[in-house]
C-alpha positions in Angstrom: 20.5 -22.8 9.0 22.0 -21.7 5.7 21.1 -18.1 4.6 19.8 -17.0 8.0 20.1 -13.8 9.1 18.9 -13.7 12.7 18.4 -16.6 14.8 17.0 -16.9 18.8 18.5 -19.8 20.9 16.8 -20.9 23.5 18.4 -22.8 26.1 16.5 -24.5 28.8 17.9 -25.3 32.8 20.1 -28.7 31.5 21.9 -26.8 28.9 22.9 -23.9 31.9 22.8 -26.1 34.7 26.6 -25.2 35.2 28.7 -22.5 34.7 30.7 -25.1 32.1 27.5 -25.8 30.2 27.2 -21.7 30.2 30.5 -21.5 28.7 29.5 -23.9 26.1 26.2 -21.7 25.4 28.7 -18.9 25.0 30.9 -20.7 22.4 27.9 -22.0 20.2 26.7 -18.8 20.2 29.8 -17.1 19.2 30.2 -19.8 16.7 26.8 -18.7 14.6 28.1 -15.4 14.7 31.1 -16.0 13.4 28.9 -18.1 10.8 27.6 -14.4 9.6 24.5 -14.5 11.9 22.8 -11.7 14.5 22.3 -13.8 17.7 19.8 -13.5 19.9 19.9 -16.2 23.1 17.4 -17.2 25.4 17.8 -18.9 29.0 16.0 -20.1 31.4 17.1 -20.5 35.1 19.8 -23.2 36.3 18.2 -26.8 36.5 16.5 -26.7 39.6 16.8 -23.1 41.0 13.2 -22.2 40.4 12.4 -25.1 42.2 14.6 -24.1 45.2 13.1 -20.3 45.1 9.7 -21.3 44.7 10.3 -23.6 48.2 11.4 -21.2 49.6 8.2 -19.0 49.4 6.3 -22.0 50.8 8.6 -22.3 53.9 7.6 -18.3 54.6 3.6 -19.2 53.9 1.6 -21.9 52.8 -0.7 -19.7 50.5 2.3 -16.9 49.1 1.1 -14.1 46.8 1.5 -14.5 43.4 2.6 -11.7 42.6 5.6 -11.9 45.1 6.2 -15.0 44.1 6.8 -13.9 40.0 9.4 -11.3 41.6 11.4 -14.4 43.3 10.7 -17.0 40.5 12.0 -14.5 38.2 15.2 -14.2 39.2 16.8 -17.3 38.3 16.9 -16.2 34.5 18.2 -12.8 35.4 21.0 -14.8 37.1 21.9 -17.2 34.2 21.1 -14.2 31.6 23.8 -12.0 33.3 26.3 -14.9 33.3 26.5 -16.4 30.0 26.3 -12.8 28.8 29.8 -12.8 31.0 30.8 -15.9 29.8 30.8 -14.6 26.4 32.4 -11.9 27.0 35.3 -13.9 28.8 35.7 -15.9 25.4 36.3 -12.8 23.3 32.4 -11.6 22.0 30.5 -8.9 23.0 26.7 -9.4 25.1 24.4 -7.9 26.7 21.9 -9.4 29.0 18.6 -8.1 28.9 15.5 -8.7 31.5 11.9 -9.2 30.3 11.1 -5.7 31.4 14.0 -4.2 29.7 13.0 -5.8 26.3 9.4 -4.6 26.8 7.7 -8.2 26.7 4.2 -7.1 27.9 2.1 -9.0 29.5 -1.7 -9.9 30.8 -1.9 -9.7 34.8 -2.4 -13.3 35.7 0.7 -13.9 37.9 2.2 -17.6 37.4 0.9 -18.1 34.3 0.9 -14.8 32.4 0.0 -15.1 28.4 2.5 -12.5 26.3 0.6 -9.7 25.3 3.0 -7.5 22.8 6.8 -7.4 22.7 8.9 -4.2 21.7 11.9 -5.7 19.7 14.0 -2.3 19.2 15.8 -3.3 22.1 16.9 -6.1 20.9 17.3 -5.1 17.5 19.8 -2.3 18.3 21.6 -4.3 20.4 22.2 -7.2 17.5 22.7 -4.4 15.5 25.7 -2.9 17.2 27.8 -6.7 16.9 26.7 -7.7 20.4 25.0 -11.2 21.3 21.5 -10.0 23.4 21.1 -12.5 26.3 17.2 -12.2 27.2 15.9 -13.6 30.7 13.2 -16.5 29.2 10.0 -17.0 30.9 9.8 -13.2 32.7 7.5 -10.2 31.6 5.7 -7.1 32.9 2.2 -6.1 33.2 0.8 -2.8 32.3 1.6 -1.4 35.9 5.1 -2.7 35.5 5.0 -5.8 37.5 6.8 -8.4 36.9 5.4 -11.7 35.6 6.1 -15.1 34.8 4.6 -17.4 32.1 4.1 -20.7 33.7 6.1 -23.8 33.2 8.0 -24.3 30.1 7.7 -20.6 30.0 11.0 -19.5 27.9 10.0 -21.9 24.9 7.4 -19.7 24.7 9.3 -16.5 25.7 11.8 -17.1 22.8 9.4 -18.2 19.9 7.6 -14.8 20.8 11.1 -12.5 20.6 11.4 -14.4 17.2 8.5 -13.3 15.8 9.1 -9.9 17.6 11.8 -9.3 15.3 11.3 -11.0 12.0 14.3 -13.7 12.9 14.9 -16.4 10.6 14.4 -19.3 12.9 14.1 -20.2 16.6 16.7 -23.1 18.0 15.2 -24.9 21.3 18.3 -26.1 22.8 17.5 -28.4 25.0 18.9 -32.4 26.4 17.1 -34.5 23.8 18.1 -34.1 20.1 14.8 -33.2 18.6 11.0 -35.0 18.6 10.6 -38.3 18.8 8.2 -40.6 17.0 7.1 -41.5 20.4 8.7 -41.6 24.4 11.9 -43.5 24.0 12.3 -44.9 27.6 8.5 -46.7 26.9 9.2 -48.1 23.3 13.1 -48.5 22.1 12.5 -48.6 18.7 11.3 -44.4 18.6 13.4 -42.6 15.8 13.8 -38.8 15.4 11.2 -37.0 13.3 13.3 -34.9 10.7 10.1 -32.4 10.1 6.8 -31.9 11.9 4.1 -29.8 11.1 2.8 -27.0 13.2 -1.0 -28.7 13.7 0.8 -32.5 14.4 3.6 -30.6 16.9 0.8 -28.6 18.7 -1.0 -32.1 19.0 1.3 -34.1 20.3 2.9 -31.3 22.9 -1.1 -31.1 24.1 -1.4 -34.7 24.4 1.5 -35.2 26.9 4.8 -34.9 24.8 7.4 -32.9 26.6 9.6 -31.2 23.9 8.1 -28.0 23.6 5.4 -25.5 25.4 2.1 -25.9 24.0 2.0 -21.7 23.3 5.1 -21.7 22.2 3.9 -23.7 19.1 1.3 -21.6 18.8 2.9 -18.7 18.6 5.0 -20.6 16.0 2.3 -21.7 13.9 0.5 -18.1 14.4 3.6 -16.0 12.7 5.3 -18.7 11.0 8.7 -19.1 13.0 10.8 -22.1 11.8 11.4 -23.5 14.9 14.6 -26.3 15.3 14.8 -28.3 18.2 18.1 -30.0 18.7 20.5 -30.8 21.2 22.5 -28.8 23.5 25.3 -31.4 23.7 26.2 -32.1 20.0 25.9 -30.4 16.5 23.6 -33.1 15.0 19.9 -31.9 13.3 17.2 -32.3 15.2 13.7 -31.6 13.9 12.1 -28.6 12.2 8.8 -27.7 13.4 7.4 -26.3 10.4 4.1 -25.4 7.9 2.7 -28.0 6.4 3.4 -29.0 3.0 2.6 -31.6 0.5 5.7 -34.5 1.6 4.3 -34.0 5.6 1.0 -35.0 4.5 2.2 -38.2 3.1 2.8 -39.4 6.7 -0.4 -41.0 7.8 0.5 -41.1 11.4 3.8 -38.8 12.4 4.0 -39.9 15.9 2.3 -41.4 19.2 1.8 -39.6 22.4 0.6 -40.8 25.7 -0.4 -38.7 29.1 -1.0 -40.3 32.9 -2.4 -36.8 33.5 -6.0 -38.5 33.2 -8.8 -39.4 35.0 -12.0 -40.7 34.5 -15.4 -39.8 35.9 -18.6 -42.0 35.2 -22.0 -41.0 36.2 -24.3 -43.3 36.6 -28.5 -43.1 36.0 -28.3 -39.3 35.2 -32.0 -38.0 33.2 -31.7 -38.8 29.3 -33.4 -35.1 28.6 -32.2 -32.2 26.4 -30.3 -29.6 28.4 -28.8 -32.4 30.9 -25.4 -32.6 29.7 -25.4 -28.7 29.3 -25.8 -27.8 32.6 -23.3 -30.5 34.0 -20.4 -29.3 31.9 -21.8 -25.6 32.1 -21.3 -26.3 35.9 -18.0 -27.6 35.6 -17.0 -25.0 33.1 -17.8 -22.3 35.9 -15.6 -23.9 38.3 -12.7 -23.7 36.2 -12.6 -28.0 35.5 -11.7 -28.6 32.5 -13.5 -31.9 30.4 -11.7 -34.1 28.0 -13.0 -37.0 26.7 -16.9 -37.5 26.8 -19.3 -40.5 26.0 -23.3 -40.8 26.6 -24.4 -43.8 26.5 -28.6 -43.7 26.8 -30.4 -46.4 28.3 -34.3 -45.9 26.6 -36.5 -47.8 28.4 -35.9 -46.2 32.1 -34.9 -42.4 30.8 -31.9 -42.5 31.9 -28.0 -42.0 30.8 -24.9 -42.6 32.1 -22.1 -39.9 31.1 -18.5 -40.4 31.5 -15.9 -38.2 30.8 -12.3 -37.3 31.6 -10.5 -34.4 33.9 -6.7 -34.3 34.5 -5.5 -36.4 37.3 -4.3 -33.3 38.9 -8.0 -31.2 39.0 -9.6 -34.9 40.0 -9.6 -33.7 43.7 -10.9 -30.1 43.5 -13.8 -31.1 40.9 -14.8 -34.6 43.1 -17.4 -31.9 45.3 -19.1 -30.3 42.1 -19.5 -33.4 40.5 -20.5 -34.9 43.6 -23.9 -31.7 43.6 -24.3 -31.5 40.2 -25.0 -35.7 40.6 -27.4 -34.9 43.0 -29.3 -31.8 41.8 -29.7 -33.8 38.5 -30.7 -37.4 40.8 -28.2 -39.7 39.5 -27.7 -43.0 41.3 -24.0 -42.8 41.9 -21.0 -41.6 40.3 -17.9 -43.6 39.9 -13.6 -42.6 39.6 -10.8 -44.2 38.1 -7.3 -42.8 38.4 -5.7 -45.8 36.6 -6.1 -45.1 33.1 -3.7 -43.6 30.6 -4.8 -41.5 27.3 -3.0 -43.2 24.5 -3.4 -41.1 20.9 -2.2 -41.0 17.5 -1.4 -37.5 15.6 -0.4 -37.5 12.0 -1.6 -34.8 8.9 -2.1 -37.8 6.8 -5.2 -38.9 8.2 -6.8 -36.3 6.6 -7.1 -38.2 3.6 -6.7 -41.6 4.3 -9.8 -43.6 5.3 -9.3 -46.5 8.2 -6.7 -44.8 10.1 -8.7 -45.2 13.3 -10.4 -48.5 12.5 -6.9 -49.7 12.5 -6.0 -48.5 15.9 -8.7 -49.8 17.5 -7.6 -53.7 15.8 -3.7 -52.8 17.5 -5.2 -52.3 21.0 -7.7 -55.2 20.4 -5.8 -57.5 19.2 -3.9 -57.3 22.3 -6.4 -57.1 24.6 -6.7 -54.3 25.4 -9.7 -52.4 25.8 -11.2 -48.9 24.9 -12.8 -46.8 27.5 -13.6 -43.6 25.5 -12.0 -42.5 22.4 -12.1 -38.7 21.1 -10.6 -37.8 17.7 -10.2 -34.0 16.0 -8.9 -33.6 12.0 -5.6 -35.2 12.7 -5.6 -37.5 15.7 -7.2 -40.1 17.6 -7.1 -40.9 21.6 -8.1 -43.6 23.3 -8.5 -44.2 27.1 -7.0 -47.3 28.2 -5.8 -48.9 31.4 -3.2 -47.6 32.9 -1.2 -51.0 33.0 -1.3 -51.0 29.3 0.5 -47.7 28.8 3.8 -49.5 27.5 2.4 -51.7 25.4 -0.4 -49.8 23.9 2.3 -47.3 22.8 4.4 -49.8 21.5 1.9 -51.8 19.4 0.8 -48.6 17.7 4.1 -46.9 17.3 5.9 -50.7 15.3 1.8 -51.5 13.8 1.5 -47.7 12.0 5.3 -48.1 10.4 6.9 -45.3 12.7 9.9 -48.0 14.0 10.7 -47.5 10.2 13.3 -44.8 9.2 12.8 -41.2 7.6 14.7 -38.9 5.5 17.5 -36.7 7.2 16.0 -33.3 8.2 17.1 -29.9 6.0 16.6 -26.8 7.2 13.4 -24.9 5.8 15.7 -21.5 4.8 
C-alpha cells in the first residue's frame, strides 16, 4: 500500500461479528492512518443479523413488501457503522459514521437488489479531510424519491468498490475471513495456493462461475474505473491478492484458477422441430419470463427433422421455469422433456488462453482420463466450463487444478501503487 493516499476498507459480517472484532476494525484502521493515509471504512451488518431481520419480516407475512423490507434489512449496517465509528473513537481517533442516504449513494428502484446509480463523494471527502475516519453503512442506498434500498447479497463489496471510485481513492481493501483468492475451493482440493495478482476479466470470471470472494458488480465496477482492489484477511497483516488490470506477466498464466458451482441444472428436450426460428422462440420465451439460460447444445437428428436441445438454468429458477418449459415443449410438439439436478459446472479461467492453443483439448483429456464425462461445455475468450456429474465435483476440480500446474507456487504479491 506504499504511496497511497486514500484507501476504503471494507469489512464484511465475520470481521464485525463482535464488538471485539469491531475494536480490532478500529485499531487497523487507525493504524493506516497513522501510516499517513485518509481512511475511509466500509461495514456490513453483524454475521447473521440480516438474516435474523429478514425472518423476522416472514414471521409478520409470507409475501413482505420490498420496500419495507430494504428499511429493516438496512439497519444492521447502520448499527455496526455507528459502533466501530465509537469504537474508534474509544481508542483515541476521530469517526464519523455515515448512512447510504447521508453519503448520497443513489440508486435505481428495484428494492432487494438495487444497482448503484451515482454516488456524491463530498461527504466523504470533507469528512477525510477534516482528520476523521468516515464509517459508511455497506450495502444501503436511496432511490430518487428518497427511499431506502439495498443492493442484494454481497452488497457492501460492491458498495465500497463504488465509494472508491467516488472519490479517486488509491485502493479498495476487502477485509474479509479468507486471506485473499484461491487457485481454487480449498475444502474440495488441499493443494489450492493464494493467487498473488488476478486480472479484472479472470476475477469477474471466476466470481460469476461460483467463487465466493467477491460480488460479481463489485468487480465490475473495479474493472470499469480502475480501482486496485486487495483482498486480504481480517485476522492477520499478511498480502492477500490484488485484483488488478491486466498486464503482460498475468497473461503468462495459461490457467489462473478453477471454479465450480452446484447452482446448476440441466434441461433436455427431446424431438423438438430441426427448423430456423425454433430455438429463438424457446429461449425468447424463457427470456420473457425472467429464466435465465446457461449452457446450450443442439444436437440435430436429419433424417426425422427433429432436434433435441439441452441447456442449463440455475438450480434455484429450476422450479419456476419447469411450467414454461413444460408449454413451450408442447406448443413446439416435442416428445418429452427431461431434468437433472445432479450435475455440477466445473470451469477453467485464465488470460493465458488467449494465446495458447490446446488449453481446452487438454481439459477435456483430465476429466476423460478419469472417467468422467462431459455433458455440455461452453467457453468465452478466457475460460472453459464443463457440465459434469455432480458426484465428480471433487475430483474433477482436483484433476484440473494439480493437471494445469496451479498446486505449483507463485511469486509473492506487491502492491500495484
Amino acid at each position: 500500500m506504499r504511496g497511497a493516499v486514500v484507501i476504503v476498507q471494507k469489512f464484511g459480517g465475520t470481521s464485525v461479528g463482535s464488538l471485539e472484532r469491531m475494536r480490532g476494525v478500529a485499531r487497523r484502521a487507525l493504524r493506516a492512518q497513522a501510516e499517513g493515509h485518509s481512511v475511509v471504512v466500509i461495514v456490513s451488518a453483524m454475521s447473521g443479523e440480516t438474516n435474523r431481520l429478514l425472518a423476522m419480516a416472514h414471521e409478520i407475512t409470507k409475501v413482505p413488501d420490498p420496500r419495507e423490507m430494504d428499511a429493516i434489512a438496512a439497519t444492521g449496517e447502520q448499527v455496526s457503522a455507528a459502533l466501530v465509528a465509537m469504537s474508534i473513537q474509544a481508542e483515541g481517533g476521530k469517526a464519523r459514521s455515515l448512512l447510504g442516504h447521508q453519503v448520497k449513494i443513489l440508486t435505481d428502484d428495484a428494492f432487494t437488489k438495487a444497482r448503484i446509480k451515482t454516488i456524491e463523494g463530498s461527504r466523504i471527502a470533507a469528512t477525510i479531510k477534516s482528520g476523521e475516519i468516515a464509517v459508511v453503512a455497506g450495502f444501503q442506498g436511496m432511490n430518487e424519491a428518497g427511499d431506502i434500498t439495498t443492493l442484494g447479497r454481497g452488497g457492501s463489496d460492491t458498495s465500497a468498490v463504488a465509494v472508491a471510485a467516488a472519490i479517486g481513492a488509491d485502493a479498495c481493501e476487502i477485509f474479509t475471513d479468507v486471506d485473499g483468492v484461491y487457485t481454487t475451493d480449498p475444502n474440495v482440493c488441499p493443494s489450492a495456493r493464494k493467487i498473488p495478482r488476478i486480472s479484472y476479466e479472470e476475477m469477474l470470471e471466476l466470481a460469476s462461475l461460483g467463487a465466493k470472494v467477491l460480488q460479481i458488480r463489485s468487480v465490475e465496477i473495479a474493472m470499469k474505473y480502475g480501482v486496485p482492489v486487495h483482498v486480504r484477511s481480517s485476522f492477520n497483516d499478511s498480502e492477500g491478492t490484488w485484483v488488478v488490470s491486466e498486464d503482460r506477466s498475468l497473461e503468462e498464466v495459461t490457467v489462473a484458477g478453477v471454479a465450480y458451482d452446484k447452482n446448476e441444472a440441466r434441461v433436455h428436450i427431446v424431438g423438438a422441430p430441426d427448423k430456423p426460428g425454433v430455438v429463438a422462440d424457446m429461449f425468447g420465451a424463457l427470456a420473457d419470463k425472467n429464466v435465465s439460460v446457461d449452457m446450450i447444445i443442439q444436437s440435430a437428428q436429419s433424417e426425422s427433422g427433429r432436434a433435441d436441445v439441452t441447456f442449463t438454468v440455475a438450480k434455484t429458477d429450476l422450479a419456476r421455469a419447469k411450467p414454461y418449459v413444460a408449454e413451450i415443449a408442447d406448443k413446439l410438439g416435442a416428445r418429452e422433456v427431461r431434468y437433472d439436478e445432479d450435475v455440477v459446472k466445473v470451469s477453467i479461467v485464465g488470460l493465458g488462453m488467449r494465446s495458447h492453443a490446446g488449453v481446452a483439448a487438454k481439459m477435456f483429456r483430465l476429466l476423460a482420463d478419469e472417467g468422467i464425462n462431459i455433458q455440455a461445455i461452453s467457453t468465452s475468450e478466457i475460460k472453459v466450463s464443463c457440465l459434469v456429474a455432480a458426484k465428480y465435483t471433487e475430483l474433477a476440480v482436483r484433476v484440473l487444478h494439480d493437471g494445469f500446474g496451479l498446486d505449483r507456487p507463485a511469486a509473492a504479491a506487491t502492491s500495484p501503487k
